[in-house]
N, C-alpha and C positions, 0 to 999 in steps of 0.2 A: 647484590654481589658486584654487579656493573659499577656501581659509584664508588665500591670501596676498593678495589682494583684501579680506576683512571684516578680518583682520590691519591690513592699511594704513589702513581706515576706523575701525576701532577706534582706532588711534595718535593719528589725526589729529583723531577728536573729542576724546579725551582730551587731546590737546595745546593745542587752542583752548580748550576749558573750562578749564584751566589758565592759558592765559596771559591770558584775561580777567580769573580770578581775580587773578593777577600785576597785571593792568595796575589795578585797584582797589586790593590790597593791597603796601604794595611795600617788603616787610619782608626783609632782607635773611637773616635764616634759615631763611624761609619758601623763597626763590628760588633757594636752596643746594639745601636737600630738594628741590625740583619738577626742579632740573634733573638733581640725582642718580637721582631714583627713574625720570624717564624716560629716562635712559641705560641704566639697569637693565631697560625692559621693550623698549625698541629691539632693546638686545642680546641678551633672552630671545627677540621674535621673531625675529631671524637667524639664532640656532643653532635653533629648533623648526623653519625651512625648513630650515636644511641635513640636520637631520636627518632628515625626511621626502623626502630629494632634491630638494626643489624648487628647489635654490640651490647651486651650486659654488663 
């Protein structure tokens, strides 16, 4: 339960720290990377829960 709670709060700062950056910078290659790479760690956290059973 501990990793899927700091998990969600990790996401979530990283995602506002980014879209601030976004909202300042608003470069269209830049916003391709930010939404790709955090697809990428969304989906690393949902398989690390399912792996550890936390998630069906």
């Amino acid at each position: 339960m501990t990793n899927a709670i700091t998990g969600l709060i990790g996401l979530a700062l990283v995602l506002t720290f980014l879209g601030i950056l976004l909202a300042w910078i608003k470069a269209i290659p830049l916003i391709i990377i930010v939404v790709f790479v955090m697809s990428l760690a969304v989906i690393d956290f949902v398989r690390s829960l399912r792996t550890n059973g936390r998630l069906r």
